[in-house]
N, C-alpha and C positions, 0 to 999 in steps of 0.2 A: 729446441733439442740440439738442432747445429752447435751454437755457442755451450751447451754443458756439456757435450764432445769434446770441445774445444777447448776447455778448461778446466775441467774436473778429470780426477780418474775416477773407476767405477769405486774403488772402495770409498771416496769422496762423498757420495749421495747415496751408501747405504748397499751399497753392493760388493758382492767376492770380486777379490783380482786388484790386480793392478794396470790393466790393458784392457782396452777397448776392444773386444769382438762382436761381432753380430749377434751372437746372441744376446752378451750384456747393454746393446744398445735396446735389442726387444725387449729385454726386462724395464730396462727405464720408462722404455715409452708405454710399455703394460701398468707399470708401479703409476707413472705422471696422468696418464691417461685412461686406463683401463681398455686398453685397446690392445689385443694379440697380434702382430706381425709374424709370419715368418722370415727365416733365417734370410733366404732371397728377399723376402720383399724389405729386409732392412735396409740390404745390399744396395737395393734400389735405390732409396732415400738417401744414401751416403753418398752414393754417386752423384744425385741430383744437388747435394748440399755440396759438392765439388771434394769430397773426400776420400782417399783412396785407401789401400792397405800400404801398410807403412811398416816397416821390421823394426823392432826396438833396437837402440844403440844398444852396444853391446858393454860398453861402460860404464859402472854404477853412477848414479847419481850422485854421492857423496862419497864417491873414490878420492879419496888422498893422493898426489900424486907424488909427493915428499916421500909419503911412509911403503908405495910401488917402489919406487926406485930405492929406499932401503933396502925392503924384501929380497929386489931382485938380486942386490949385490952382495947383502949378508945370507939370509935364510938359504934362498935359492944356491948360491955358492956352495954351500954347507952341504946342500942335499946332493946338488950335483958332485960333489968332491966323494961323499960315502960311496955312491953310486958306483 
């Protein structure tokens, strides 16, 4: 379970989202095993698998950073100037 935490996201093996929560770790472990967890007792096993809550970067994965610094200096210029 640890290792498919660890390297899948949830829409990976059949689940919504793109981020691990406690609940989508309880659906996996219901889906893999037929076994119900609560929301805490997932909590618990994340813990004990040494994993904590973690905030997503807040920059896309397939952000550009070529076509950011266009934006910023053409588009964004443009708006700021109407403004």
């Amino acid at each position: 379970m640890r290792q498919a935490v660890l390297d899948h996201r949830p829409c990976d093996v059949g689940l919504g989202g793109q981020l691990w929560t406690r609940r989508m770790v309880g659906e996996l472990i219901a889906k893999l095993y037929r076994v119900r967890l609560t929301e805490p007792g997932v909590g618990k096993y994340l813990r004990r698998w040494g994993l904590s809550f973690q905030r997503p970067d807040k920059r896309a994965v397939e952000q550009d950073p070529q076509a950011v610094r266009r934006w910023h200096e053409e588009t964004w210029s443009a708006i700021r100037t109407k403004a």
